[in-house]
ZAKE-650196 format. One record per residue (C-alpha): residue number from 1; residue in one letter; x, y, z. Coordinates in nm, 4 decimals, padded with zeros to 6 digits. Layout:
BEGIN
<node k="NUM" r="a" xx="X" yy="Y" zz="Z"/>
...
END
This chain:
BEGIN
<node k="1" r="x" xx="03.6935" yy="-02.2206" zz="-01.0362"/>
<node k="2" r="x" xx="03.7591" yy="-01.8411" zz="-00.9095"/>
<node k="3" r="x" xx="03.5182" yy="-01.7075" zz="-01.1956"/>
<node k="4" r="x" xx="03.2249" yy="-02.0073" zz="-01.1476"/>
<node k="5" r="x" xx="03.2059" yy="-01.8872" zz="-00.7487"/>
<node k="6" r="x" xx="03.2044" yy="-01.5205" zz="-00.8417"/>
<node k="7" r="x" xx="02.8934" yy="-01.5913" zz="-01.0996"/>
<node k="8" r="x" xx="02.7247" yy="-01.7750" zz="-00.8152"/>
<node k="9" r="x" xx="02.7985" yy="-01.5415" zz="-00.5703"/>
<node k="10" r="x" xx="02.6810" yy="-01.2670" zz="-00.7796"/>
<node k="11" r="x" xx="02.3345" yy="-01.4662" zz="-00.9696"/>
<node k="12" r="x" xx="02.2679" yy="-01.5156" zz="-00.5528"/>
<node k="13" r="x" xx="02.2722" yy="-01.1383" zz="-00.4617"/>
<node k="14" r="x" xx="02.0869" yy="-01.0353" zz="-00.7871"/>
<node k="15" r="x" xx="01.7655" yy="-01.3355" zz="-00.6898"/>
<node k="16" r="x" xx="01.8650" yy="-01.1511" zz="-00.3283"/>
<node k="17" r="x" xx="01.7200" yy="-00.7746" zz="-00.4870"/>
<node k="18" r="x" xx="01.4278" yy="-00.8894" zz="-00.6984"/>
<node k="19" r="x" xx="01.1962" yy="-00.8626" zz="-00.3761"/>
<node k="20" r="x" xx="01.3377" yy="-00.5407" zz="-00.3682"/>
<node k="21" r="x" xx="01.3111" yy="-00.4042" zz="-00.7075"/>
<node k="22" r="x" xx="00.9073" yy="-00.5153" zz="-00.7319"/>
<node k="23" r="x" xx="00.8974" yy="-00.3137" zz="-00.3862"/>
<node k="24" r="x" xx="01.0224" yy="-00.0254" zz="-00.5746"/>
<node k="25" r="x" xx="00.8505" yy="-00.0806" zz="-00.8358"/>
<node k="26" r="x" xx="00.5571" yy="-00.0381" zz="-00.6197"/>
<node k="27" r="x" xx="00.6369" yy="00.2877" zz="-00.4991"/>
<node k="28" r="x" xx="00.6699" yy="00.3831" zz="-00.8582"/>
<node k="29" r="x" xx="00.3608" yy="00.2928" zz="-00.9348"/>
<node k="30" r="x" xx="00.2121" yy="00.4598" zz="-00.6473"/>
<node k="31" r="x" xx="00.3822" yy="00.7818" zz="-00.7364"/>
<node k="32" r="x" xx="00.2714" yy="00.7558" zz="-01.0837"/>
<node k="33" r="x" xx="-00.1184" yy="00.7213" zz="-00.9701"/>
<node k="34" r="x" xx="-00.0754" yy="01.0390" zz="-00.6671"/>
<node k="35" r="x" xx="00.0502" yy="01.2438" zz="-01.0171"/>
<node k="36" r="x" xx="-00.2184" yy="01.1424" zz="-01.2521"/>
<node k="37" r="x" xx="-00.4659" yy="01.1861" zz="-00.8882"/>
<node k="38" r="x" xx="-00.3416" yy="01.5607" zz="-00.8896"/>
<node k="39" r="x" xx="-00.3723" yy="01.5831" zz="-01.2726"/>
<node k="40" r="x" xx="-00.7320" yy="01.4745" zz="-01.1918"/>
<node k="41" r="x" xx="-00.7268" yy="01.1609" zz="-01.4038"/>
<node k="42" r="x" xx="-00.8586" yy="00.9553" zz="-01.1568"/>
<node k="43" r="x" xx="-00.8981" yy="00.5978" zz="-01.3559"/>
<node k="44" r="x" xx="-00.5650" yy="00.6469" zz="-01.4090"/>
<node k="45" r="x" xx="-00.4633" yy="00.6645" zz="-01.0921"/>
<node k="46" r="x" xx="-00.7175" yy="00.3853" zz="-00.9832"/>
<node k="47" r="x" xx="-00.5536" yy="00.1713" zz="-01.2518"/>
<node k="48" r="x" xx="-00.1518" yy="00.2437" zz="-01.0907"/>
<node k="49" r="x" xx="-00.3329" yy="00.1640" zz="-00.7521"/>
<node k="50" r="x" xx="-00.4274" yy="-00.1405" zz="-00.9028"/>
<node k="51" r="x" xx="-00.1310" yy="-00.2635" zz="-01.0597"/>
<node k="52" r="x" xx="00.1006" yy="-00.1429" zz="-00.7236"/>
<node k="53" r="x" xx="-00.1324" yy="-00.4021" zz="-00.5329"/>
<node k="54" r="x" xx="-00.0239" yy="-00.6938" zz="-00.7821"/>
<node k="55" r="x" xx="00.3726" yy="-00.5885" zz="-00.7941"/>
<node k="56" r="x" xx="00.2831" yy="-00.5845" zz="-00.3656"/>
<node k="57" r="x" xx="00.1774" yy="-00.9533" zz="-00.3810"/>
<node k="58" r="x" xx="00.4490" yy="-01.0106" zz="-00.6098"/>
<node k="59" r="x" xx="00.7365" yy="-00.8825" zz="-00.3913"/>
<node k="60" r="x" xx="00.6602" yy="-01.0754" zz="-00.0839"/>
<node k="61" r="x" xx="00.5846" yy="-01.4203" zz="-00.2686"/>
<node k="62" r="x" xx="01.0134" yy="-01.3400" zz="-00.4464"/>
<node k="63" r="x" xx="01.1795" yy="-01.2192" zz="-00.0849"/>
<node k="64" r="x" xx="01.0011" yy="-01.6114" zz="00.0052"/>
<node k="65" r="x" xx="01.0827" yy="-01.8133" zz="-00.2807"/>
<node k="66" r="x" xx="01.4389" yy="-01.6677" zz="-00.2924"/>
<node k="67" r="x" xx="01.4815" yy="-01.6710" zz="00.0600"/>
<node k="68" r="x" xx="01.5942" yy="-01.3045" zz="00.0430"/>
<node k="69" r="x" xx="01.3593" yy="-01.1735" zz="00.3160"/>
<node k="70" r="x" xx="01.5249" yy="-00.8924" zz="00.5624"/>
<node k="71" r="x" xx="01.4644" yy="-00.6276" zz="00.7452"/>
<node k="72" r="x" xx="01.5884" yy="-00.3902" zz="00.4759"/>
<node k="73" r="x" xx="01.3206" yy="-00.5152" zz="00.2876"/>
<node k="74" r="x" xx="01.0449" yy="-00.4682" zz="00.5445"/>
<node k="75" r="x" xx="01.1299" yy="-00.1165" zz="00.5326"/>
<node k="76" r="x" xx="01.1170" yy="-00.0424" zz="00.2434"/>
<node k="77" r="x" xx="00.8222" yy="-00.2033" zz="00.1709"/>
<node k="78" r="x" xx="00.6282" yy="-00.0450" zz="00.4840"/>
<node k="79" r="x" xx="00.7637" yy="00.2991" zz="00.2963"/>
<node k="80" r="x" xx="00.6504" yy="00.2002" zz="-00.0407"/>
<node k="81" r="x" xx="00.3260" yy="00.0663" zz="00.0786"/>
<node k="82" r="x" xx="00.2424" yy="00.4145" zz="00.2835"/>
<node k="83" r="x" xx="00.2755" yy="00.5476" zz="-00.0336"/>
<node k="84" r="x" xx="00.0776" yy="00.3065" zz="-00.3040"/>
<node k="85" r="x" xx="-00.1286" yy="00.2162" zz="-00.0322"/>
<node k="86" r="x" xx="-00.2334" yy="00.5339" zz="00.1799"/>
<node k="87" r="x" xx="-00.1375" yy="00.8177" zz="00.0543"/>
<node k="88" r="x" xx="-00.2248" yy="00.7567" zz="-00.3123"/>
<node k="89" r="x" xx="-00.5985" yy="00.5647" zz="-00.2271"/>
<node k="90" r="x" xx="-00.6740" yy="00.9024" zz="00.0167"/>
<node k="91" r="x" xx="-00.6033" yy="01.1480" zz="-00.2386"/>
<node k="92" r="x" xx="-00.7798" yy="00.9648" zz="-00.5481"/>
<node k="93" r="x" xx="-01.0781" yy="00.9405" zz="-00.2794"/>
<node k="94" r="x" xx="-01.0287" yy="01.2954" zz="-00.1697"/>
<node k="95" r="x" xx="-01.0061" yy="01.4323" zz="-00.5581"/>
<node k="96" r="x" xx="-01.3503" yy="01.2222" zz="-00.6494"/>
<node k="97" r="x" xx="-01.5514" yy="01.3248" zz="-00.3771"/>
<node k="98" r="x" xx="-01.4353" yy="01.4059" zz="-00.0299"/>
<node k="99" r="x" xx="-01.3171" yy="01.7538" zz="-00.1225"/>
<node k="100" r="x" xx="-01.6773" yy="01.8206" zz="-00.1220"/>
<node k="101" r="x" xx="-01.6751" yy="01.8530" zz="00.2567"/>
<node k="102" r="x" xx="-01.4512" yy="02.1129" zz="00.2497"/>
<node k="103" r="x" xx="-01.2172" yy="02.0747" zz="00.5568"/>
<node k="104" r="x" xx="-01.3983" yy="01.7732" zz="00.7330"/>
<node k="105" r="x" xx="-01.2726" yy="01.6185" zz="00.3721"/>
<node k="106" r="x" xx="-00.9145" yy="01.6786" zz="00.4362"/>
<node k="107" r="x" xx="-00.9192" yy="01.6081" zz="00.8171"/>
<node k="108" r="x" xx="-01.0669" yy="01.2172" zz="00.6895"/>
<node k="109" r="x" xx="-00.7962" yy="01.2353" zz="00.4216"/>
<node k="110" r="x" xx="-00.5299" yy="01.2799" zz="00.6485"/>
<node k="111" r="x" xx="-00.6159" yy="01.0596" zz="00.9237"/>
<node k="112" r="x" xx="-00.6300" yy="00.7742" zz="00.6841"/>
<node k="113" r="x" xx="-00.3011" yy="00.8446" zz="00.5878"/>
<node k="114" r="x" xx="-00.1684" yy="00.8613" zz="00.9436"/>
<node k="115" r="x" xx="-00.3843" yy="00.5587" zz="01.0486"/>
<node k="116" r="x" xx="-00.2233" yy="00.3624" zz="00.7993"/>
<node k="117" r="x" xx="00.1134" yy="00.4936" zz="00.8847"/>
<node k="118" r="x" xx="00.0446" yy="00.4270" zz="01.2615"/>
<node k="119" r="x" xx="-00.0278" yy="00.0373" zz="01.1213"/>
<node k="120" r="x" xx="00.2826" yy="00.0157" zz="00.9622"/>
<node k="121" r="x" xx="00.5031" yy="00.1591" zz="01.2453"/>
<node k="122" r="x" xx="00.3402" yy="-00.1240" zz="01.4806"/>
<node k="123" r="x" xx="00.3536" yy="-00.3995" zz="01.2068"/>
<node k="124" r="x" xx="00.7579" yy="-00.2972" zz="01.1296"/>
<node k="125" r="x" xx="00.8314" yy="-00.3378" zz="01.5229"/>
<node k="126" r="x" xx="00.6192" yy="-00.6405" zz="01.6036"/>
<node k="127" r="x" xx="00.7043" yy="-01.0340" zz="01.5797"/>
<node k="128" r="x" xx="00.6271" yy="-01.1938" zz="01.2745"/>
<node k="129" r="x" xx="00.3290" yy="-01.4895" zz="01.3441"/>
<node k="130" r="x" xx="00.0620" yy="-01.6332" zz="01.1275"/>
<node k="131" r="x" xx="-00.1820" yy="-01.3166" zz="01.1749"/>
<node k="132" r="x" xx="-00.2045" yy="-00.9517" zz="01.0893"/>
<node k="133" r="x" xx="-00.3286" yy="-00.7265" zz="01.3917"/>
<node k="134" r="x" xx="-00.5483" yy="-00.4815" zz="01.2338"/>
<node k="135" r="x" xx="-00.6192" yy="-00.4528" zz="00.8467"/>
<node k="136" r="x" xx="-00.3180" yy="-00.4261" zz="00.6345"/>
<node k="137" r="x" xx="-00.2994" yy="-00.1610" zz="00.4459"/>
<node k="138" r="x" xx="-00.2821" yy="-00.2747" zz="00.1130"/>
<node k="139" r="x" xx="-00.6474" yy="-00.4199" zz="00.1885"/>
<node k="140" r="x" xx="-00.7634" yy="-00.0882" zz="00.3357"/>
<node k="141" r="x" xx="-00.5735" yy="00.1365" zz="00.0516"/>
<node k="142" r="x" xx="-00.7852" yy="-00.1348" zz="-00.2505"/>
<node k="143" r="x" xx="-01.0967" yy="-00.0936" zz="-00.0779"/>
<node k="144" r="x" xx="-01.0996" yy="00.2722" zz="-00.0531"/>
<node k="145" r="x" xx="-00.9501" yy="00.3149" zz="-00.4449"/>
<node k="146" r="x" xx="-01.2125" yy="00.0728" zz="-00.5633"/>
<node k="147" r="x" xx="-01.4724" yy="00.3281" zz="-00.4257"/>
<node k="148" r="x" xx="-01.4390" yy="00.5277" zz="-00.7041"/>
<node k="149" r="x" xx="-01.6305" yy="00.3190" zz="-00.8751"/>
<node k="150" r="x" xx="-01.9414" yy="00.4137" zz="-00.6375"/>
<node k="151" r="x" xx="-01.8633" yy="00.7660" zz="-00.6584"/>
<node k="152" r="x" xx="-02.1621" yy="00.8375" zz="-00.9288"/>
<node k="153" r="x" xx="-02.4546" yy="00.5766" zz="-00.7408"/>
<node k="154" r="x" xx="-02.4026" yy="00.6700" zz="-00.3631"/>
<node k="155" r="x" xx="-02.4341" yy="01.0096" zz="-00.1607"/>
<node k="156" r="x" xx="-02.1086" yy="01.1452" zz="-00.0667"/>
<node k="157" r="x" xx="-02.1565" yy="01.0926" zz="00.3233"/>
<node k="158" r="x" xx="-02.0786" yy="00.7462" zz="00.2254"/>
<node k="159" r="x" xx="-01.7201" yy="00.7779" zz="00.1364"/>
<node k="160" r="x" xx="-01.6171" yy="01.0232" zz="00.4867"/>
<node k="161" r="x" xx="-01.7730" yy="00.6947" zz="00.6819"/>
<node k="162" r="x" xx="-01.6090" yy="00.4402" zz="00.4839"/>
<node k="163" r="x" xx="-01.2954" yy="00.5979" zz="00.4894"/>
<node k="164" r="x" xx="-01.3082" yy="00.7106" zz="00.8727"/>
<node k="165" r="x" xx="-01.4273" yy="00.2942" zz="00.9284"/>
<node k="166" r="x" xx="-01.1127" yy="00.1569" zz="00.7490"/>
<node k="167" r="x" xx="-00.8507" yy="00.3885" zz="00.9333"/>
<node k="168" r="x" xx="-00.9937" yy="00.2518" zz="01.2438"/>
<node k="169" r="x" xx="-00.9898" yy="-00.0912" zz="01.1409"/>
<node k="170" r="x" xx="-00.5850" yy="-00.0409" zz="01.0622"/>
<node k="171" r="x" xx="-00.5373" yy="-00.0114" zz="01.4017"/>
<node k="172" r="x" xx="-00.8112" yy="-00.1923" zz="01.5620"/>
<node k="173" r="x" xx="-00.6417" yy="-00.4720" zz="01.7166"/>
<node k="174" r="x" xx="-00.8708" yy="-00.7712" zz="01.5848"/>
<node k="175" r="x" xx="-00.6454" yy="-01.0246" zz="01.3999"/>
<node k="176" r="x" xx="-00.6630" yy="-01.1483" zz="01.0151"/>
<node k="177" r="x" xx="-00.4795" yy="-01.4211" zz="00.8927"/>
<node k="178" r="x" xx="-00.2067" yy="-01.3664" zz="00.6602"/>
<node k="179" r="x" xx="-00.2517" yy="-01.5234" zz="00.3285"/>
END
């Protein structure tokens, strides 16, 4: 009887960290891409971008289904995601083409990194409801990493005003339904 509640206890605490080891995973991922970003493979690093957003979806729908959701977790997924999510999509963007504008480039860089930290910060300390305030970050970090793909069709003045247009829209305060 003693051994059958220990194996329940302890099949309990591991469903409890698969949330949290996709989360991780994600942050591995999004390191991965920022390395291959500075080795300049930039499909590469689109590609870990990509596969970060899935592992993303992933960890919120197991922290749901195994009713293992905390506040840990938040965390570290707001830390993760500033990573997969801003930091990685800015630099790939920066690498392609914003580097172009010399120090204009990096200021853009940088405040997309900061707006999306600044969205995180107010998401981590606010009650959950049925709406995000702002664009999450995984949204904004996509769209900006699937701009690479533009990179050869569309003048580079393009990518400083879409990424200056989706830091604002992190912390806008208009309201998107979570999915």
């Amino acid at each position: 009887m003693f051994l059958l509640h220990q194996l329940d206890h302890t099949v309990k605490k591991l469903k409890g960290q698969i949330a949290n080891a996709l989360t991780l995973l994600n942050l591995g991922l999004g390191a991965f891409a920022i390395m291959f970003i500075l080795q300049n493979e930039l499909r590469l690093g689109l590609l870990f971008i990509t596969i970060a957003a899935l592992t993303d979806r992933l960890d919120g729908a197991a922290a749901r289904r195994f009713n293992s959701t905390s506040e840990f977790g938040k965390q570290l997924d707001s830390l993760s995601d500033i990573i997969s999510f801003g930091v990685a999509p800015a630099f790939l963007l920066y690498q392609a083409i914003l580097f172009v504008f010399g120090l204009p480039g990096m200021f853009v860089t940088i405040f997309f990194i900061a707006c999306g930290a600044i969205r995180l910060a107010r998401f981590n300390i606010s009650e959950s409801t049925g709406f995000f305030v702002g664009l999450p970050i995984t949204a904004a970090g996509c769209i900006l990493t699937l701009q690479l793909l533009l990179v050869p069709f569309i003048p580079a003045f393009y990518f400083m005003l879409i990424t200056l247009l989706l830091a604002i829209f992190m912390i806008s305060t208009f309201t998107v339904r979570k999915m």
